[in-house]
N, C-alpha and C positions, 0 to 999 in steps of 0.2 A: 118883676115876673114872679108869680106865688110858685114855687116848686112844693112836690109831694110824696112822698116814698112810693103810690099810685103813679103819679103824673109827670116826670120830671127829664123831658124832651127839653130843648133850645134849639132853635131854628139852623140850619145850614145858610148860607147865603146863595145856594143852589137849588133852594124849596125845599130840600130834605131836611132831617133834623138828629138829633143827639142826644144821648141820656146823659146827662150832666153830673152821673156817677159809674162808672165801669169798673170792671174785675180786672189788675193786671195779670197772665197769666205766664210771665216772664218767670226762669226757672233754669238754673245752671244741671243740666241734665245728667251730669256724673253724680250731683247731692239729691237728686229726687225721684223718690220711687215712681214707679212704673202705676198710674193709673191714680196719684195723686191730684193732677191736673185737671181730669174730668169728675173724679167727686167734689173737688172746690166748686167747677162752675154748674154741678146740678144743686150743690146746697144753695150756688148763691140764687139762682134762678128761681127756687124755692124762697130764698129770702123776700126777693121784688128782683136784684137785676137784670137789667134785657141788653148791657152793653157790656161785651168782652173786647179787652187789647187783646191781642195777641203776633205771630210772626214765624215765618219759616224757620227764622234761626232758633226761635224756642225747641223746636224737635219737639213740639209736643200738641202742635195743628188737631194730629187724630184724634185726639184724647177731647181734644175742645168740640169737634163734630162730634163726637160720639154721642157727648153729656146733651148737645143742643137734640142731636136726633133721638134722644129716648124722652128728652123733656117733650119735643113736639108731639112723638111717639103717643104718650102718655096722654094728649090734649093741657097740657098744663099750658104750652104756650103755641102760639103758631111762627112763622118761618119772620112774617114781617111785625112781630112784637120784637126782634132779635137785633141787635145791630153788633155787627163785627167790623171791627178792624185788623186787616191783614199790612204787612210792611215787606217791603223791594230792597232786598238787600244791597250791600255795595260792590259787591260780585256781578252784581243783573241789571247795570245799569247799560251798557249795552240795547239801543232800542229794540232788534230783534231779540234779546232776551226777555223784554221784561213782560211779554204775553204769555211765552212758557214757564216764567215764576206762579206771575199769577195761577194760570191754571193748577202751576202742582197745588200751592193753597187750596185753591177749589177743590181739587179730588183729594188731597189731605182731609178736610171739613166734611164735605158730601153735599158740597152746597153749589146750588149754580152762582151766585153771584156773591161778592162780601158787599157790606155795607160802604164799609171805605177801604180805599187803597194809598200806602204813603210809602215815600222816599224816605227810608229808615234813617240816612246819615245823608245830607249835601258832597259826601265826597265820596272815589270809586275805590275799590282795590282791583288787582288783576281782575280780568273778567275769566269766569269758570265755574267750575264744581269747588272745588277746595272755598271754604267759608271763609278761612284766615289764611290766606296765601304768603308762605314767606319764604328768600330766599336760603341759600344754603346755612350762609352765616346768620339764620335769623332774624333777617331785616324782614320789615313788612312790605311787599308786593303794592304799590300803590302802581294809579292808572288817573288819565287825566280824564275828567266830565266834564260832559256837554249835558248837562244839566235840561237846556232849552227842547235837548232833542230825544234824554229820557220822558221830559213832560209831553211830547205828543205823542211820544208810545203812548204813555198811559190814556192819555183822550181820546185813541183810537180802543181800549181796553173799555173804555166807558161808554162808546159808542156802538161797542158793541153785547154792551150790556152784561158785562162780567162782573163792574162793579158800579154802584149807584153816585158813589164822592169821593176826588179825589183831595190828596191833604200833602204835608210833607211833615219831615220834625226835625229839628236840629238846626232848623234853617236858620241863621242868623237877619238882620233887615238888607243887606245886600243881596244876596242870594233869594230870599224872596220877591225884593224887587227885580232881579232875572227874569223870574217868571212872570210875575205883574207886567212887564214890560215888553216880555215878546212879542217880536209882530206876528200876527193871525192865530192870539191866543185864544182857545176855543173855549175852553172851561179853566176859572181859575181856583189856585187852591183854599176850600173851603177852612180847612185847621192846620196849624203847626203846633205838634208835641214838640215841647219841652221840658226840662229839667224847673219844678216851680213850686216854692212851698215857704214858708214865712222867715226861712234864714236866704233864701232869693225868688227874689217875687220876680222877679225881671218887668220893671215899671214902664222900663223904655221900649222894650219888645211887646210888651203889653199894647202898651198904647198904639203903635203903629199897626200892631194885627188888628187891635178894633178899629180903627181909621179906615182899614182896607177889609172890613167884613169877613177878618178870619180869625175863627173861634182858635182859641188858646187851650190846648191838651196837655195837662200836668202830668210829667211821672214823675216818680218818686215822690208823690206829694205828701209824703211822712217822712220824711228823707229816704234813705235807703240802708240798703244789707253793709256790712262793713269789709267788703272784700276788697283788699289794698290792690287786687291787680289794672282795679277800675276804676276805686274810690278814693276821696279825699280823707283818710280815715285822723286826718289832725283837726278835723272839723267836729267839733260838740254837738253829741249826739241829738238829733231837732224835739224826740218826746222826752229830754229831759227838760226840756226850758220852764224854766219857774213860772214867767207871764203866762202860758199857756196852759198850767197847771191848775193855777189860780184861776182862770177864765170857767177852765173845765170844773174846778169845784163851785163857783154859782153856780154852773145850769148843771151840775149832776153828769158831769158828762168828762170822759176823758182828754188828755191832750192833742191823742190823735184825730177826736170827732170834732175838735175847735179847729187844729188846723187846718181838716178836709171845710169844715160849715165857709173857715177866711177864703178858700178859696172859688166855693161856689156864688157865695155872696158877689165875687168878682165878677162873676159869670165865665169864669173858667172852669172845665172838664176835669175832675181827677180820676184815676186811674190806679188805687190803690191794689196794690198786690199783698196777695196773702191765701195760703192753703190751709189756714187754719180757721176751723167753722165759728169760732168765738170771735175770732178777727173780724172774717166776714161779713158776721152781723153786725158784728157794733161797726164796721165802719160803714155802712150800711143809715144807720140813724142817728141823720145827720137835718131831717128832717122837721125835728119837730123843737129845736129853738132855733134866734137868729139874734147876731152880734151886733154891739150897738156901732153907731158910727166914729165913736169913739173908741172902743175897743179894736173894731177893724184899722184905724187908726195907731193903733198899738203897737199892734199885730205888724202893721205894715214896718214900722219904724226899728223891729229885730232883724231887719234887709242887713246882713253882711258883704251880699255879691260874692260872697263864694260859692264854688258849685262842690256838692258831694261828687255827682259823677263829671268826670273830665276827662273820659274818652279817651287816655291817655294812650290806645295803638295809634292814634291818629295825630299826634303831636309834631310827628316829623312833615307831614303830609304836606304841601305846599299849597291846597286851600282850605288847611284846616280854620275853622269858624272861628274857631274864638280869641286868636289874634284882635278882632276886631271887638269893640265893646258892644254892639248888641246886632 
């Protein structure tokens, strides 16, 4: 499939479709000024992008509407050039919650409907207001999912035309199959985000999302930020890698534009995050070479299976995911 910094959709397996490069707009909100959020996503909208991640937990929804409604404002873009992804936290997993998530997203945004709707994490915490719910002593608030019976909240959200695709992330192939396997499943999930970039490619998770026509959504697809509360930070940092270095010096092109180019070539979604306008663009053009199958080849073989993020409030959790290998 030719991609284009113009053109560069990939189909849903629900007739809709995807920009196969997105703005993360992920953002630890005690480190980030007030109104940084929405000039990231009007420069990048300026650049070419029409795909935003983003998420209630980010605290920073308004800022994402604001930038879309001055870009439309403006005629630069219209509503359906746009695609968003909104995520259901582990709090709102509750079926009669997960319509009133939604819509706060929607009146956060200023949007009647987001593009996609997903299952942030496979597992619950207390259900509530409180984001991180913990007991006295500290311990994390966990709550058991029904997983089966969050997924037809959400179908009944699609149904009534809130959101256009639904997706989940973090899903591991059990849990996915959950859902694939429901009786009187009505709509299934189109993508799962995950953790994906050339120190783990997740080969095995890979291949079974394409088996079952669901697109694969990268974060961190340049590894990520080095925040030990979250991160694996004994892992070597993924733009120092030498082979990628060398890639980027043939085609003139940095480390991080080789590793975004390895993973579109796969026909996976990345979702680079970055508030910085020089980032933006250059992760942005990605465009205009492509990696030989060799090289791709290369690229695949720096697979460590280690994850930078490893979710680590969720470790106690008794269906935490990654007990299992994929």
């Amino acid at each position: 499939m030719y991609l284009s910094a113009a053109n560069h959709r990939i189909p849903l397996s629900d007739g809709n479709s995807i920009p196969i490069i997105g703005l993360g707009t992920f953002s630890e909100p005690a480190l980030t000024k007030k109104g940084d959020c929405a000039a990231s996503v009007k420069i990048a909208i300026d650049i070419g992008y029409r795909h935003f991640d983003g998420a209630h937990l980010y605290q920073n929804e308004n800022e994402v509407g604001d930038a879309i409604s001055e870009k439309i404002a403006e005629g630069k873009v219209k509503r359906e050039d746009i695609f968003y992804c909104g995520k259901l936290w582990a709090t709102n997993h509750v079926p009669e919650m997960v319509r009133p998530a939604l819509e706060r997203t929607l009146k956060s945004l200023k949007l009647d409907y987001v593009d996609l709707y997903i299952i942030e994490v496979p597992m619950a915490f207390k259900p509530g207001n409180e984001v991180y719910p913990r007991d006295e002593n500290g311990k994390w608030l966990y709550h058991k999912s029904d997983l089966c019976a969050t997924w037809e909240a959400l179908e009944a959200c699609k149904d009534a035309g809130l959101v256009k695709s639904l997706g989940v992330s973090n899903f591991n192939r059990r849990q996915l199959e959950l859902i694939l396997n429901k009786p009187g499943l009505k709509y299934k999930p189109v993508s799962n985000q995950v953790e994906c970039h050339p120190y783990f490619t997740q080969p095995k998770l890979l291949k079974f999302c394409q088996q079952h026509d669901i697109v694969v959504v990268a974060y961190s697809p340049l590894g990520t930020s080095r925040n030990p509360l979250w991160v694996n930070v004994s892992s070597p940092p993924l733009l120092n890698d030498a082979l990628l270095h060398s890639l980027g010096k043939k085609y003139r092109k940095t480390a991080a534009q080789v590793a975004l180019r390895f993973n579109i070539q796969r026909g996976v979604v990345v979702i680079p995050k970055s508030f910085k306008p020089e980032r933006i663009k250059e992760n942005f053009q990605i465009f205009d070479f492509s990696l030989t199958e060799e090289e791709m080849k290369s690229i695949e073989a720096l697979n460590t299976n280690i994850r930078f993020v490893e979710l680590l409030m969720w470790c106690d959790h008794p269906e935490y995911p990654f007990h299992d290998e994929y």
